[in-house]
C-alpha positions, 0 to 999 in steps of 0.5 A: 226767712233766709233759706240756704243753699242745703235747704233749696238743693234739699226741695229740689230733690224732692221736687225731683228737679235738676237746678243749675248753680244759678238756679239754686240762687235764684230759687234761694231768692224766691222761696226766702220771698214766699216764706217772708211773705207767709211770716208776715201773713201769719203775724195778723189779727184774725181772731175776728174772722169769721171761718170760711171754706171759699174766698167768696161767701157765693153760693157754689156755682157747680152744675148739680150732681147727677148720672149721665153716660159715659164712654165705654172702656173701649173710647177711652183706650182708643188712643191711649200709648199703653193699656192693660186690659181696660187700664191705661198702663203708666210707668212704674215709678215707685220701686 
């Protein structure tokens, strides 16, 4: 699946990035590749398989869940560039 020109300036713009004419190019390429790739996943059998939540049957290896202490409010904003009270404070990017 080709995707033109519009449709990578289109992604860029919602990735928020800045492409150069040869990088629109070489993203054509590469994002025509993925989807091209996806085409071909989807085209398989998997009426057999068996649904899976992990690549691997494996148990999960996390540690188990439990309350521990933590750092105080105070730590956590020592060297944070701006906080509000006990928030960090971040730019607003959403009007």
């Amino acid at each position: 699946m080709a995707l033109t020109l519009e449709q990578v300036r289109h992604v860029a713009t919602l990735a928020r990035l800045a492409l150069t004419p040869e990088e629109e190019q070489r993203m054509a390429t590469q994002l025509s590749a993925v989807l091209d790739a996806v085409e071909q996943l989807q085209s398989l059998d998997v009426g057999d398989v068996e649904p899976t939540s992990h690549a691997t049957l494996a148990d999960s290896l996390l540690r188990e869940d439990a309350t521990r202490p933590s750092l105080s409010p105070e730590q956590v904003l020592a060297n944070a560039p701006a906080k509000v009270g006990t928030s960090f404070a971040v730019p607003k990017i959403i009007e």
